[in-house]
C-alpha positions in Angstrom: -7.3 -35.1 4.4 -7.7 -31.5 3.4 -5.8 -28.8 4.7 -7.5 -25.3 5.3 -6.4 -22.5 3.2 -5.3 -19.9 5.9 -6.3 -16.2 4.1 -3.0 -13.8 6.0 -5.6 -10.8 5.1 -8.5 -11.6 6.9 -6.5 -12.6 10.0 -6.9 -9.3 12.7 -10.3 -9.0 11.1 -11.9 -9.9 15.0 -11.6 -6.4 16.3 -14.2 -5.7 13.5 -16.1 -8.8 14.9 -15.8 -7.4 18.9 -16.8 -3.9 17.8 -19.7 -4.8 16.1 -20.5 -7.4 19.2 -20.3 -4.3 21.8 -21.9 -2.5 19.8 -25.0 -4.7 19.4 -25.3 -5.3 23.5 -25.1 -1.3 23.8 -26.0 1.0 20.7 -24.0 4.0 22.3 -22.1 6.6 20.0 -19.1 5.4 21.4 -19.8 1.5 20.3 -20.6 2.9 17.2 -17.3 5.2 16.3 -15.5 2.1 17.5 -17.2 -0.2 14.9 -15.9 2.7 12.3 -12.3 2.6 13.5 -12.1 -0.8 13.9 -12.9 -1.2 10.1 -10.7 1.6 9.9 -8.0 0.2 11.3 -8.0 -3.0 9.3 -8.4 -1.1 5.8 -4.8 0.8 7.2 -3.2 -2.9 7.8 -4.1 -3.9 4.2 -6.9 -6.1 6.0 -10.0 -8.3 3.6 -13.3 -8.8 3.2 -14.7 -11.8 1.9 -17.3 -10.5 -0.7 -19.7 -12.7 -2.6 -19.7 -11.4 -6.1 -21.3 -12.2 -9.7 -18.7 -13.1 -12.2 -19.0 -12.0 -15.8 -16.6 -14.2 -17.2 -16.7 -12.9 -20.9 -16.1 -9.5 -19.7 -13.3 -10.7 -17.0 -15.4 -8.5 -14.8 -17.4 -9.0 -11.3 -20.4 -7.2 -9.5 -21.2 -7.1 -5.8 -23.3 -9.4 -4.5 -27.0 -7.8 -3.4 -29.2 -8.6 -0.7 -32.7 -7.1 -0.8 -34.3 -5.9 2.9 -37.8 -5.7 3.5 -38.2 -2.2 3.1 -37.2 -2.7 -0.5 -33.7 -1.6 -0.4 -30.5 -3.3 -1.8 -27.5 -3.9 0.2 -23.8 -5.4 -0.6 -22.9 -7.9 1.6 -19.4 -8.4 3.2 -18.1 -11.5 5.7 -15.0 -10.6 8.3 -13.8 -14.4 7.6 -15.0 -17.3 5.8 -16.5 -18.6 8.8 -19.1 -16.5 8.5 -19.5 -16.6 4.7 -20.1 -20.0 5.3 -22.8 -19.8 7.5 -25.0 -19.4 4.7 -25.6 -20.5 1.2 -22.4 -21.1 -1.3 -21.7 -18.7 -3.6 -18.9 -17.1 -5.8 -16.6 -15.0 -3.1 -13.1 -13.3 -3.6 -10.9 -11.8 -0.8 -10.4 -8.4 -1.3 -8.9 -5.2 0.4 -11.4 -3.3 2.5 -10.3 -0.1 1.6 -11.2 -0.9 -2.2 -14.4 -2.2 -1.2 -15.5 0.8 0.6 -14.8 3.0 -2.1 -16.6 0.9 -4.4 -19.3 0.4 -2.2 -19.6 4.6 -2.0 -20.0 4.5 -5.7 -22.2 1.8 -6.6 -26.1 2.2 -6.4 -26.9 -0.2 -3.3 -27.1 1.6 0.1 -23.8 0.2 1.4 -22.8 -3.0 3.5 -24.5 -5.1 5.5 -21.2 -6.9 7.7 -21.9 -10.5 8.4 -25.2 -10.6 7.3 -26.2 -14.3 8.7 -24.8 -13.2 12.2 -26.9 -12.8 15.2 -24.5 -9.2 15.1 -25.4 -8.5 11.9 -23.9 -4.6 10.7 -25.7 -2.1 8.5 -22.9 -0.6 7.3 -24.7 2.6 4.9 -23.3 5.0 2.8 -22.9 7.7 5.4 -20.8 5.5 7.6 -18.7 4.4 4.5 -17.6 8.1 3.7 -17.4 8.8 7.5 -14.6 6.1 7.7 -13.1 7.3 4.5 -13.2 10.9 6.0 -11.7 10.3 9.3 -8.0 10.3 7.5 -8.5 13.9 7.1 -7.1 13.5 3.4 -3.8 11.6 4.6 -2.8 8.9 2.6 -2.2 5.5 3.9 -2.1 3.4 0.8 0.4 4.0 -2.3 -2.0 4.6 -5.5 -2.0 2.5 -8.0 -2.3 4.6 -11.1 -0.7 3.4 -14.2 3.1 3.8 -14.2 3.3 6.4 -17.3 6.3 8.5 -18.6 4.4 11.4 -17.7 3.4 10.3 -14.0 6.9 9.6 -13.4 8.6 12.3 -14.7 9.4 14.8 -12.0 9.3 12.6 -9.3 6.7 13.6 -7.2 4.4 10.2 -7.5 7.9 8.6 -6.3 8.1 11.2 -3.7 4.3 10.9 -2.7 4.7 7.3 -2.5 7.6 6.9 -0.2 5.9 9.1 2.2 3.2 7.1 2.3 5.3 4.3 2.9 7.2 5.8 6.1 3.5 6.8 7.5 1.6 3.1 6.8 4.7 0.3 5.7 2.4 -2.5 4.6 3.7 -5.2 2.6 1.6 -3.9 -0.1 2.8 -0.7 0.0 5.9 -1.9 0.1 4.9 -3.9 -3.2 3.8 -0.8 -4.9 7.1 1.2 -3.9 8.9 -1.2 -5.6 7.0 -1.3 -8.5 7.1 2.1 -8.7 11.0 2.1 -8.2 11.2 -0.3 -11.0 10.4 2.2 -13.3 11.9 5.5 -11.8 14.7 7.3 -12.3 16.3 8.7 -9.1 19.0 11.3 -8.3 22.5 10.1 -7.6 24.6 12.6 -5.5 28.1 12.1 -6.7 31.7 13.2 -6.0 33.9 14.0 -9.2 37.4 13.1 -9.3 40.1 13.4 -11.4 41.4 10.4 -13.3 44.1 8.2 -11.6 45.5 8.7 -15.3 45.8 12.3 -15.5 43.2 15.7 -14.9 41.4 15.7 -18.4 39.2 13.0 -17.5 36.5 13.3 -14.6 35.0 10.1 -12.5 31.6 10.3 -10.8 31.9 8.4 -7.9 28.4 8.4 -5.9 28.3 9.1 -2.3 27.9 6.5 0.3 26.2 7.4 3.9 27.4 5.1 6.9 25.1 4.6 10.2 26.0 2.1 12.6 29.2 0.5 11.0 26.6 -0.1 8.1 26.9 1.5 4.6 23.9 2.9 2.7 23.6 4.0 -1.0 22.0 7.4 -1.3 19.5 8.1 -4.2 16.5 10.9 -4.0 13.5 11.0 -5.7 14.2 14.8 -7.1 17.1 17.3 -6.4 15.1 19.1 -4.0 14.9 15.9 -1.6 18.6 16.8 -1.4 18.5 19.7 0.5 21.9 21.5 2.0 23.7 18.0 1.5 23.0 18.2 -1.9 25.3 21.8 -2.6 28.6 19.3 -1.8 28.1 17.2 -5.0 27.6 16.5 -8.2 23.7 15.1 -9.5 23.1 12.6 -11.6 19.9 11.2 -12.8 19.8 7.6 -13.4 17.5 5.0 -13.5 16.6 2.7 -10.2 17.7 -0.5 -12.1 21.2 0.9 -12.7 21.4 2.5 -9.1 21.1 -1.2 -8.0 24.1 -2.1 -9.9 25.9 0.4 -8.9 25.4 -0.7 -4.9 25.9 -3.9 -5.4 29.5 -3.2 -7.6 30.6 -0.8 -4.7 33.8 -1.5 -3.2 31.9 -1.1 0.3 29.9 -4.1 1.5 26.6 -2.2 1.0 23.4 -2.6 3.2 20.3 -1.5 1.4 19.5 2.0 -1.0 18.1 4.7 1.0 15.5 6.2 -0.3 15.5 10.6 0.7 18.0 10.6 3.4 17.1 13.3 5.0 13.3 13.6 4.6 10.9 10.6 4.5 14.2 8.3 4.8 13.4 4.3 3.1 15.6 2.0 3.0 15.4 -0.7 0.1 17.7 -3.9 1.5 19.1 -6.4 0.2 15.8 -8.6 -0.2 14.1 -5.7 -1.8 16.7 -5.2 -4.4 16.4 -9.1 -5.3 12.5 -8.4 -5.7 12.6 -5.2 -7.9 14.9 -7.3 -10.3 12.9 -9.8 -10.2 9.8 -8.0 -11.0 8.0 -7.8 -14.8 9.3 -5.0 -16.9 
């Protein structure tokens, strides 16, 4: 007896499927906006499409699936769940993140979507409707980017910065992937208090700072000095990397709780879990 693979990402996908329903029984401006932040919505929640594609596999590459109308004009086709993929004929389909698809779709030569496409509520999603929904953010960014990690990207610690912002406005589990990620291969500010050696004054220890909330004790890193602020001017900086602040909490004489992430700005917390992740992460 089989077992139905349950897809997480296409589950939420029916206020897409409602939208589109309203829409069809009245065509009002107001069904229609709803369509666009329905979708909307789902690309924020790090929601799917199913999308029928053609696989190159010598070139490890795919292609959206067309679907020629009668006026001559080629569409993509995209399925809120596989129960309506399967409404028609098989083909090759992956699962993949609608925000991705759209701006795919934006860029490719067909016309745009068509939602469900062997539904009685059927959606021509075009072009202009695509870079409407794409629009709507008003240049806010609700998913972490996924440029290559580079020396270069990494270096001042804005990407890091940009990235934990993004987090605190849209905390997905894959942004919280790409934080990570990201972390893995930063190097953060440690605010630190020197002391004098227990053995005598020539030699200095750095001993970082640790925050307390709630009987609970945090380890403070920033992504660059400046994250710092006024709290900064009481200690010393050091820049290390992420891997090495993790040692460093978990050696602490405190019981610590999680890393926050820029205290006092877009304030993160990596716990426990999330440390065992990043170390467990590819290099």
């Amino acid at each position: 007896m089989s077992q139905e693979v349950r897809d997480p990402f296409l589950e939420g996908n029916e206020i897409i499927e409602e939208a589109i329903a309203r829409f069809h029984k009245d065509q009002s401006k107001e069904n229609l906006i709803a369509v666009l932040e329905g979708i909307r919505t789902r690309m924020h929640a790090d929601g799917h499409f199913v999308i029928p594609v053609v696989i190159k596999e010598d070139e490890m590459t795919y292609s959206f699936r067309g679907l020629n109308t009668n006026d001559g004009n080629t569409w993509n086709v995209v399925f809120t769940s596989r129960e309506e993929f399967e409404k028609g004929q098989p083909s090759q389909v992956i699962s993949h993140f609608i925000d991705a698809a759209l701006k795919a779709c934006a860029e490719a030569d067909a016309m745009g979507f068509i939602v469900n496409p062997w539904s009685d509520d059927a959606f021509m999603l075009s072009k202009e409707l695509i870079q409407m929904i794409l629009d709507a953010d008003g240049g806010v960014e609700y998913s972490v980017p996924e440029d290559p990690l580079t020396k270069e990207l990494l270096a001042d610690g804005s990407f890091l910065t940009r990235a934990v912002e993004i987090c605190n406005r849209n905390d997905t589990e894959l942004n919280a992937l790409k934080l990570m990620k990201i972390l893995r291969h930063s190097n953060v500010w440690v605010p630190c208090v020197a002391l004098p050696d227990e053995f005598g004054q020539e030699k200095i220890n750095l001993v970082p700072d640790i925050l307390e909330e709630d009987e609970k004790f945090y380890f403070p890193v920033f992504s660059t000095q400046a994250e710092m602020g006024e709290y900064g001017d009481h200690f010393t900086k050091i820049e290390r990397n992420f891997m090495d602040t993790i040692k460093l909490a978990r050696n602490n004489q405190r019981e610590i709780t999680g890393i926050v992430i820029n205290a006092f700005s877009n304030q993160y917390i990596i716990d426990r879990n999330m440390m065992d992740m990043i170390e467990g992460m590819e290099a």
